[in-house]
PyMOL Python script that loads the backbone (N, CA, C, O; Angstrom):
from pymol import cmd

cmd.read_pdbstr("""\
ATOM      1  N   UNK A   1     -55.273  10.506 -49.886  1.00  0.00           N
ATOM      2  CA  UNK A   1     -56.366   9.871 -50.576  1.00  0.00           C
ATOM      3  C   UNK A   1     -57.524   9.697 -49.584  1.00  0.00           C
ATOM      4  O   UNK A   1     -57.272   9.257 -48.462  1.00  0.00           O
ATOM      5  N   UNK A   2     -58.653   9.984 -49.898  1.00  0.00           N
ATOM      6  CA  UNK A   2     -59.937   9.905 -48.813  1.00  0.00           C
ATOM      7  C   UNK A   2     -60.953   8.657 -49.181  1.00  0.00           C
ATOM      8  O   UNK A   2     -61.307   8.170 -50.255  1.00  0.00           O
ATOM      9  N   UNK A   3     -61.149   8.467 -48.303  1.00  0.00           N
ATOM     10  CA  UNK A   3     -62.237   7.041 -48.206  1.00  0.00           C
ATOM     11  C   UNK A   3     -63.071   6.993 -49.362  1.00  0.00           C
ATOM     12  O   UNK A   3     -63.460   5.913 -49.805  1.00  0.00           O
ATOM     13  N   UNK A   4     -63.346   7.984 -49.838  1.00  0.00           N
ATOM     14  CA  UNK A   4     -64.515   8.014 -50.913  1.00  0.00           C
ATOM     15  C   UNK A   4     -63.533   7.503 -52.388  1.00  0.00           C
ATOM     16  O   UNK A   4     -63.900   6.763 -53.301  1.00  0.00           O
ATOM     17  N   UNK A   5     -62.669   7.952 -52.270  1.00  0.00           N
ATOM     18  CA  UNK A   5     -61.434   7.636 -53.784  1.00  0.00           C
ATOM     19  C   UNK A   5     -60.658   5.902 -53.207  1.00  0.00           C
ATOM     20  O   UNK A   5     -59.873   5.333 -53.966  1.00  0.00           O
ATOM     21  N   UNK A   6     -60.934   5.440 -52.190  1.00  0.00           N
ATOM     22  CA  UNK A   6     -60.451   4.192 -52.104  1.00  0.00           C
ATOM     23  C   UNK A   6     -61.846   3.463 -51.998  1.00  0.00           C
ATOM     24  O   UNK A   6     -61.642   2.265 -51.804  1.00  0.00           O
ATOM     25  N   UNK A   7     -62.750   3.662 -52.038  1.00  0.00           N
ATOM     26  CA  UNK A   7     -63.999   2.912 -51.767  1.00  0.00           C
ATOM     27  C   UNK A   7     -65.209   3.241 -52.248  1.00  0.00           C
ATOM     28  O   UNK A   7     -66.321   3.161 -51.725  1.00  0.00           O
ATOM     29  N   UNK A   8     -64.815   3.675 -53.457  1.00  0.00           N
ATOM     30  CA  UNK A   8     -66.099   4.712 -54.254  1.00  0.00           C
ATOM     31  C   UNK A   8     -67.826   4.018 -53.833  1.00  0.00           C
ATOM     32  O   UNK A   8     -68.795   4.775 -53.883  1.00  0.00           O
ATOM     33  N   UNK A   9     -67.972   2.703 -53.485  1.00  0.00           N
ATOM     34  CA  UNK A   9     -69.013   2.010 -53.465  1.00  0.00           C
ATOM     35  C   UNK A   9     -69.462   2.540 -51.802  1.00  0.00           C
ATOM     36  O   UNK A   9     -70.502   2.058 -51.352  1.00  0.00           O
ATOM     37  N   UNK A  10     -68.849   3.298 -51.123  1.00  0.00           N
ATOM     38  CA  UNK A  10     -69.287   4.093 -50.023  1.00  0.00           C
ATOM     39  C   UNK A  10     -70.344   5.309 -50.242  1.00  0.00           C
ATOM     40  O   UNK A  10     -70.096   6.105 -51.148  1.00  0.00           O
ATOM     41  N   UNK A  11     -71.391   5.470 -49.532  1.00  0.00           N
ATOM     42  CA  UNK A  11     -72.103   6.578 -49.528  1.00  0.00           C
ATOM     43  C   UNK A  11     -71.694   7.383 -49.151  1.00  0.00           C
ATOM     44  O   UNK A  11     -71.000   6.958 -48.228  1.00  0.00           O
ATOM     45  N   UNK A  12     -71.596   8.422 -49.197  1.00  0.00           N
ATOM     46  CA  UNK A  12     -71.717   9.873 -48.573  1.00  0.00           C
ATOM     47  C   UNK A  12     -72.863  10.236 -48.008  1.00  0.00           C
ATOM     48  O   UNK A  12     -74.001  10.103 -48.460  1.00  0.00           O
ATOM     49  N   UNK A  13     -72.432  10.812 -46.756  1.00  0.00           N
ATOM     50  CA  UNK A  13     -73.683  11.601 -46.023  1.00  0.00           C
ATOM     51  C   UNK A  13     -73.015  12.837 -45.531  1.00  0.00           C
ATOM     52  O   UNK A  13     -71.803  12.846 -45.317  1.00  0.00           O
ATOM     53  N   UNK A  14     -73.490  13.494 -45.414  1.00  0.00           N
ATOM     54  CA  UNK A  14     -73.705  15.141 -44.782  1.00  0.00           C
ATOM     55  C   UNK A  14     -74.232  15.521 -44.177  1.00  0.00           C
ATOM     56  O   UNK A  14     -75.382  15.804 -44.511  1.00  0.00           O
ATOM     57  N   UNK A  15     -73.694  15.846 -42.630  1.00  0.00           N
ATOM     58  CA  UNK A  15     -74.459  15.878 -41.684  1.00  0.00           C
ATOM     59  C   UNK A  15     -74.674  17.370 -40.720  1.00  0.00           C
ATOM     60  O   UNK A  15     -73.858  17.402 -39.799  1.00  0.00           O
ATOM     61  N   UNK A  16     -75.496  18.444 -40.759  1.00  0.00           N
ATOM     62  CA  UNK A  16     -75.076  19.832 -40.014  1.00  0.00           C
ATOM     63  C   UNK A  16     -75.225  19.310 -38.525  1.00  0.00           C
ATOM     64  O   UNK A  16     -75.853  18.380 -38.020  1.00  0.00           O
ATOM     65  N   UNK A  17     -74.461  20.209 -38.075  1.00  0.00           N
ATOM     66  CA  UNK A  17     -73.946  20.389 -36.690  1.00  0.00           C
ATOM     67  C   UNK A  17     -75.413  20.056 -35.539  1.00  0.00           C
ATOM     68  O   UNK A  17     -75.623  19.285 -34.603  1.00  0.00           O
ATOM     69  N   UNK A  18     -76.088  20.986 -36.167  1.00  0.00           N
ATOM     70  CA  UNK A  18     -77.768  20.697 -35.624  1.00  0.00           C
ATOM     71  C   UNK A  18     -78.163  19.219 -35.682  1.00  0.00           C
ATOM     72  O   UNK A  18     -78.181  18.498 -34.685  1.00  0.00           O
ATOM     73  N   UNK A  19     -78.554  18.726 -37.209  1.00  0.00           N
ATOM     74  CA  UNK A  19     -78.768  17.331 -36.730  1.00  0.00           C
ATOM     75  C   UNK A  19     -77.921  16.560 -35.840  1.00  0.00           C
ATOM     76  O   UNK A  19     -78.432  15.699 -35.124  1.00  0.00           O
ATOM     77  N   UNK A  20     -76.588  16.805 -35.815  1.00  0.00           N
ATOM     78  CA  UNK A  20     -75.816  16.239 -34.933  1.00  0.00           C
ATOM     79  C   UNK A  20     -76.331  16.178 -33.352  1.00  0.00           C
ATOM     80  O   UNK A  20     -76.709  15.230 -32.665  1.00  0.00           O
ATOM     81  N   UNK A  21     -76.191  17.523 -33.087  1.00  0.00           N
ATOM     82  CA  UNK A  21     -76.697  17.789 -31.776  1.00  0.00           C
ATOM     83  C   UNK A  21     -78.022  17.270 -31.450  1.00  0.00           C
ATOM     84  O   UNK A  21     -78.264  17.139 -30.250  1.00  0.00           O
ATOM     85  N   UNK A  22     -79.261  16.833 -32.605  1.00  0.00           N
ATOM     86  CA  UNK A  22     -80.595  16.410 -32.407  1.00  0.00           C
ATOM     87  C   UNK A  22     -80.143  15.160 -32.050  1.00  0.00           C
ATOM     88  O   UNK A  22     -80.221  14.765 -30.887  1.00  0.00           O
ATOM     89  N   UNK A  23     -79.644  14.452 -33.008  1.00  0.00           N
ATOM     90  CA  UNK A  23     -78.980  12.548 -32.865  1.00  0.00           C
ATOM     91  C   UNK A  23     -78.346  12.466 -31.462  1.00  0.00           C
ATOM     92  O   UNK A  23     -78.564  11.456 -30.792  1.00  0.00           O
ATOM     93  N   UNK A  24     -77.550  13.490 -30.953  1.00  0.00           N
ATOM     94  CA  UNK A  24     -77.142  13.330 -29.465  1.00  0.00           C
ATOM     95  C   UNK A  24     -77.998  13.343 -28.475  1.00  0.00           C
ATOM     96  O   UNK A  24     -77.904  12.622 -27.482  1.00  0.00           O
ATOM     97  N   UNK A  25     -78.982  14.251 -28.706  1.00  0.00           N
ATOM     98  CA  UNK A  25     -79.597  14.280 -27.657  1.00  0.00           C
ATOM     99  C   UNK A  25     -81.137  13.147 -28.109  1.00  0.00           C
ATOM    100  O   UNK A  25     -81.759  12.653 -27.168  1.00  0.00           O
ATOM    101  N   UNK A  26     -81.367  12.999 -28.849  1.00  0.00           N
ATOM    102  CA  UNK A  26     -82.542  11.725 -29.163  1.00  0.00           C
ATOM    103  C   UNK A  26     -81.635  10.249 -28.306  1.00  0.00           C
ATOM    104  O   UNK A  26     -82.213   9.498 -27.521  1.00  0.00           O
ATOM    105  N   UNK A  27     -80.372  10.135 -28.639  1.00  0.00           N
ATOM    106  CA  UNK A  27     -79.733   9.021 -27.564  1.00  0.00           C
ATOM    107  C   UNK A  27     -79.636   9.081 -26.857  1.00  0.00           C
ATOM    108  O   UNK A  27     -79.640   7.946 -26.382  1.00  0.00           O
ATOM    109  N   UNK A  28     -79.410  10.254 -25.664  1.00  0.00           N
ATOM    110  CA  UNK A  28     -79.404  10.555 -24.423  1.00  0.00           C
ATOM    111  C   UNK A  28     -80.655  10.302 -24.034  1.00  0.00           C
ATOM    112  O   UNK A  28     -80.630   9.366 -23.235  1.00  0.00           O
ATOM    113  N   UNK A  29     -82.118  10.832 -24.287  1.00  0.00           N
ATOM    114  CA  UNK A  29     -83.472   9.851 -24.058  1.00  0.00           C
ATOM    115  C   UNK A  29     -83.772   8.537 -24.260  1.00  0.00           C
ATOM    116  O   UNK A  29     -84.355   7.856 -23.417  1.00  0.00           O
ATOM    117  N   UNK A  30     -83.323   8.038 -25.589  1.00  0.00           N
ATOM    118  CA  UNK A  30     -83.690   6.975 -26.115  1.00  0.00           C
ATOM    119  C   UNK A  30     -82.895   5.630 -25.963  1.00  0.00           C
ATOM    120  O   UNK A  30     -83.225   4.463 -26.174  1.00  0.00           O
ATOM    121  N   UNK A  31     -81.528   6.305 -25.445  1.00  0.00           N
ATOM    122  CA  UNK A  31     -80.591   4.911 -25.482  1.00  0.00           C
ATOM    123  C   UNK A  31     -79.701   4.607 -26.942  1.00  0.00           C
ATOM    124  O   UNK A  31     -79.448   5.353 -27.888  1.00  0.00           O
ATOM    125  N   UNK A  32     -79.570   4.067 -26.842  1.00  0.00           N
ATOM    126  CA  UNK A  32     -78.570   3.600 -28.266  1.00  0.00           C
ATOM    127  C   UNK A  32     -78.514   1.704 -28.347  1.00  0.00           C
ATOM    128  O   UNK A  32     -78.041   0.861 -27.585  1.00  0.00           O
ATOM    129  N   UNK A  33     -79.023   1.646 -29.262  1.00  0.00           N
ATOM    130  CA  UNK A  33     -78.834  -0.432 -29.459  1.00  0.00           C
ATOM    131  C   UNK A  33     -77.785  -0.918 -30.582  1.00  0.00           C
ATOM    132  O   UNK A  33     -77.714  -0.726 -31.796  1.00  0.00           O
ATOM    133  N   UNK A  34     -76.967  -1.661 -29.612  1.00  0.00           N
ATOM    134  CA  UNK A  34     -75.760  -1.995 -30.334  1.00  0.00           C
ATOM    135  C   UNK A  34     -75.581  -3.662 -30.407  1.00  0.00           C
ATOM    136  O   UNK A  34     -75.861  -4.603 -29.665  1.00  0.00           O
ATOM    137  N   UNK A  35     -75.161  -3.548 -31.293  1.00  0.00           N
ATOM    138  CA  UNK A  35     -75.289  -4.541 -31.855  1.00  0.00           C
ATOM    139  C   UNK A  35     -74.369  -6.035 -30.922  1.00  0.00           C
ATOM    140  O   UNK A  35     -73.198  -5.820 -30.609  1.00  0.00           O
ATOM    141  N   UNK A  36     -74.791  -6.983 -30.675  1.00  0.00           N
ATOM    142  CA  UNK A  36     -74.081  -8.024 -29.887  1.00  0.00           C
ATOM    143  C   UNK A  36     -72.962  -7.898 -30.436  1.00  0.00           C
ATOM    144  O   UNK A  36     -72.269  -7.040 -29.889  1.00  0.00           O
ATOM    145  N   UNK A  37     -72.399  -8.511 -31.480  1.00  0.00           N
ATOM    146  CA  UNK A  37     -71.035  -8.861 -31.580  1.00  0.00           C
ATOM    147  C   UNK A  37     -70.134  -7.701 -32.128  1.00  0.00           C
ATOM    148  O   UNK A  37     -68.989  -7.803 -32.568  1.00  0.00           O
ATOM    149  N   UNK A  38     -71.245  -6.080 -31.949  1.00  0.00           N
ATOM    150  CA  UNK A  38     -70.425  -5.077 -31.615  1.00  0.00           C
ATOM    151  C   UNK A  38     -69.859  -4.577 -30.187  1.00  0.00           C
ATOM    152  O   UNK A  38     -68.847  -3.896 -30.023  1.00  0.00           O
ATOM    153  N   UNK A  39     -70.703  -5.047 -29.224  1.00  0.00           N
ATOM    154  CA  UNK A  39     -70.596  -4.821 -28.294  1.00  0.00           C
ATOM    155  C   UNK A  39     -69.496  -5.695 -27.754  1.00  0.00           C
ATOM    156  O   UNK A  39     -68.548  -5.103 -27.239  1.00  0.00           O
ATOM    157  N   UNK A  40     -69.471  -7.036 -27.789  1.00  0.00           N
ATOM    158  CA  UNK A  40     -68.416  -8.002 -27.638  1.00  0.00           C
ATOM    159  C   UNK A  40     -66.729  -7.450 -28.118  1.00  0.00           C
ATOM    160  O   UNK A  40     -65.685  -7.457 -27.466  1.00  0.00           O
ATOM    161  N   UNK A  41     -66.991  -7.045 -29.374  1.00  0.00           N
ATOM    162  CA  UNK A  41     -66.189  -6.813 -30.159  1.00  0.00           C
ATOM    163  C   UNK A  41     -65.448  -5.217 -29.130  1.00  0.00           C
ATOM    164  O   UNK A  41     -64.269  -4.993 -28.854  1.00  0.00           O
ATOM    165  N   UNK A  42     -66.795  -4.318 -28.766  1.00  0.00           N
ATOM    166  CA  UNK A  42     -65.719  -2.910 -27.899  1.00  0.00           C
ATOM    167  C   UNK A  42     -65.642  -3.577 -26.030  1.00  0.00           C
ATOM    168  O   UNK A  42     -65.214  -2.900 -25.096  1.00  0.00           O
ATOM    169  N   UNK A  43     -65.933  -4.367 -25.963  1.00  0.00           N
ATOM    170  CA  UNK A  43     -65.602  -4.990 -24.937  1.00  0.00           C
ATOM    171  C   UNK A  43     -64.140  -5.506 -24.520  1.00  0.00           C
ATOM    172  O   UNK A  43     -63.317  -5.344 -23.619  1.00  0.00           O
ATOM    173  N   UNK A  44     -64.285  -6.123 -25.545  1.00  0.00           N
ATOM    174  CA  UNK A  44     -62.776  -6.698 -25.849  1.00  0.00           C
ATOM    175  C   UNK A  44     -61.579  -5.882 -26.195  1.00  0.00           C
ATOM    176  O   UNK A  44     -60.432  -6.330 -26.209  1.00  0.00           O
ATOM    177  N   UNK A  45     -62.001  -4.354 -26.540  1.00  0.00           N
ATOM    178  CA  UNK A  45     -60.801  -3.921 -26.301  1.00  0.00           C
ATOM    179  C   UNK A  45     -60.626  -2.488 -25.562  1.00  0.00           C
ATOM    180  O   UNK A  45     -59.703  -1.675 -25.496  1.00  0.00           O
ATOM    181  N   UNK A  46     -61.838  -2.552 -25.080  1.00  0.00           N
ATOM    182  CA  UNK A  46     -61.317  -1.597 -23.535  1.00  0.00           C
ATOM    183  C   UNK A  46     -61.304  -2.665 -22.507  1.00  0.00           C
ATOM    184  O   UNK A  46     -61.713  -2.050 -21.522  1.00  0.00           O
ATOM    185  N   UNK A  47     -61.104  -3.790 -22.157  1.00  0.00           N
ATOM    186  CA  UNK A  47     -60.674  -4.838 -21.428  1.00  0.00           C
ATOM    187  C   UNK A  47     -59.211  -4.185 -20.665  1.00  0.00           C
ATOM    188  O   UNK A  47     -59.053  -3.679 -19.554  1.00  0.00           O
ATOM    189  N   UNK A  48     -58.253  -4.445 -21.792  1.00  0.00           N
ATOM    190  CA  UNK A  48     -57.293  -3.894 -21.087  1.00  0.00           C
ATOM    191  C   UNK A  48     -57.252  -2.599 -20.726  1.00  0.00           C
ATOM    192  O   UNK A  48     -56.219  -2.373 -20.095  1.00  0.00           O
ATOM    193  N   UNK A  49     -57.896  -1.707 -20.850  1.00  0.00           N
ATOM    194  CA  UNK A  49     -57.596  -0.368 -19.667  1.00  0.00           C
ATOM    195  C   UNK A  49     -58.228  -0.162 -18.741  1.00  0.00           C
ATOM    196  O   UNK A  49     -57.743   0.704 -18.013  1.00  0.00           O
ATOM    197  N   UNK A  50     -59.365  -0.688 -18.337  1.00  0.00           N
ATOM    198  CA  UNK A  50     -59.879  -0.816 -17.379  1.00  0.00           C
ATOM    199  C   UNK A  50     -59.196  -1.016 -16.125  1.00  0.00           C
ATOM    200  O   UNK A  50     -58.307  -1.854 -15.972  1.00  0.00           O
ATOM    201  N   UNK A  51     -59.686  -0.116 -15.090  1.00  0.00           N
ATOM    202  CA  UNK A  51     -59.450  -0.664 -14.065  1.00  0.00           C
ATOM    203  C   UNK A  51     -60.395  -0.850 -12.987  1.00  0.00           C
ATOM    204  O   UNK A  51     -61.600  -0.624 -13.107  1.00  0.00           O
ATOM    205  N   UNK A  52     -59.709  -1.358 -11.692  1.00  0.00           N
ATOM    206  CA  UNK A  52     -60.509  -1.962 -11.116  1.00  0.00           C
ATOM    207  C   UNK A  52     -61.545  -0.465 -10.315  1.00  0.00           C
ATOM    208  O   UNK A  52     -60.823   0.326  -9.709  1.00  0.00           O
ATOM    209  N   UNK A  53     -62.604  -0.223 -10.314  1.00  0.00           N
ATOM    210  CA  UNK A  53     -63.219   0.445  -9.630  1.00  0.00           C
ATOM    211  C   UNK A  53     -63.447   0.618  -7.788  1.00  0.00           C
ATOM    212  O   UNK A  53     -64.509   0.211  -7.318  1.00  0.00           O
ATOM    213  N   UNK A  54     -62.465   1.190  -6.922  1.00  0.00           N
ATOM    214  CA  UNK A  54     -62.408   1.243  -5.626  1.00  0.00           C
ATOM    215  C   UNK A  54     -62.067   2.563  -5.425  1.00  0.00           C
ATOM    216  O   UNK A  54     -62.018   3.409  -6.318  1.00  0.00           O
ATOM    217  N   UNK A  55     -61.854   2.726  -4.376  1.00  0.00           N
ATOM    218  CA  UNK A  55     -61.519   3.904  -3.088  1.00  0.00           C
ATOM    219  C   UNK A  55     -59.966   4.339  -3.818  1.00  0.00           C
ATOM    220  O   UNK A  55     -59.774   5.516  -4.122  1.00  0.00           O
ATOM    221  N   UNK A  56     -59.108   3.495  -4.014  1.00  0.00           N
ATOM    222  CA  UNK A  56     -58.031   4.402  -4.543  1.00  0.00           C
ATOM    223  C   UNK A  56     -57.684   4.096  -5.980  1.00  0.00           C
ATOM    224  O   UNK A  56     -56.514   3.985  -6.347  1.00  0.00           O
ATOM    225  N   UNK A  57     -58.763   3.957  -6.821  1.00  0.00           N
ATOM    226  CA  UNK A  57     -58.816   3.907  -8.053  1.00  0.00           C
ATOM    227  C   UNK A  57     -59.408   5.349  -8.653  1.00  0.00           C
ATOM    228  O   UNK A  57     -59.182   5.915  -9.722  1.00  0.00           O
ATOM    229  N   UNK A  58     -60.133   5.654  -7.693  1.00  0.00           N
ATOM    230  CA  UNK A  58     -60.914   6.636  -7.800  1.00  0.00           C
ATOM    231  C   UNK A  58     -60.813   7.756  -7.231  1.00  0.00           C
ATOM    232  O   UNK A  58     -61.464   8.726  -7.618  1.00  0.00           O
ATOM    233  N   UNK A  59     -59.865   7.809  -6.079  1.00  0.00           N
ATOM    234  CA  UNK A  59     -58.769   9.069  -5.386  1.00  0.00           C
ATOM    235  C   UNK A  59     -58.190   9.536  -6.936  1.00  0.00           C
ATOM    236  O   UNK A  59     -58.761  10.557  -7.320  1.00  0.00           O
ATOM    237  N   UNK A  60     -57.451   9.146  -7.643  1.00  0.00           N
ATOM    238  CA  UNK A  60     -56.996   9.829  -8.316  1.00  0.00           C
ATOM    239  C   UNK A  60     -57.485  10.491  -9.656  1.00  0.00           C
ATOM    240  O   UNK A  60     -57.035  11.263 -10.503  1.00  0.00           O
ATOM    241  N   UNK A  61     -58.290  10.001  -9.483  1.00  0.00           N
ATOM    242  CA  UNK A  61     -59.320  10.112 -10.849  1.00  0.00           C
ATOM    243  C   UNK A  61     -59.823  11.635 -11.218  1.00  0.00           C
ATOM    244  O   UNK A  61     -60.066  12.073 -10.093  1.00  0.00           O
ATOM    245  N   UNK A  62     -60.123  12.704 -12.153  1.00  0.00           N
ATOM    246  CA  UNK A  62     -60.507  14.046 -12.517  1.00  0.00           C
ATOM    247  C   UNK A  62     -59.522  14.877 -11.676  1.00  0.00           C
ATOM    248  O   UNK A  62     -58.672  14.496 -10.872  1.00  0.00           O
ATOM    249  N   UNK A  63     -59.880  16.174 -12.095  1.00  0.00           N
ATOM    250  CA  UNK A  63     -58.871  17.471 -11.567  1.00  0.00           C
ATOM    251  C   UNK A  63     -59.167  17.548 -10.196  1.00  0.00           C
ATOM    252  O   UNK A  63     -60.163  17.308  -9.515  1.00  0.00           O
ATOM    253  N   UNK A  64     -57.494  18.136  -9.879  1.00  0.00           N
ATOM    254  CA  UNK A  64     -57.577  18.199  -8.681  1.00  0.00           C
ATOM    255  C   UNK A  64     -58.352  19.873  -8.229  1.00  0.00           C
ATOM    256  O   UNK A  64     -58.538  20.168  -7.048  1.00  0.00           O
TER     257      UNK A  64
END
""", "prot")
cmd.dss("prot")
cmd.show_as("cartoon", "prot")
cmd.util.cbc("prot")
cmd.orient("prot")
């Protein structure tokens, strides 16, 4: 069952690959503004995976 048949009061949008790629790169100049108690809200749960940023946090980090 898809979001649209459980939530008919949802819009649909349609989006090509192009505008996609325009919206990516207009945020990469422009930034992106998020909302406080969205931000709080993804804060709170990359909390726990974080780690601490040092010298051997970061040895292991990307391909070898």
């Amino acid at each position: 069952m898809t979001r649209q048949v459980e939530q008919p009061e949802l819009q649909r949008f349609e989006i090509s690959a192009a505008q996609l790629a325009a919206n990516y790169n207009q945020a990469l100049e422009q930034g992106i503004e998020v909302d406080p108690g969205q931000w709080d809200a993804l804060n709170a749960a990359a909390w726990p995976i974080l780690v601490r940023s040092d010298t051997q946090s970061r040895s292991g980090a990307g391909p070898m």
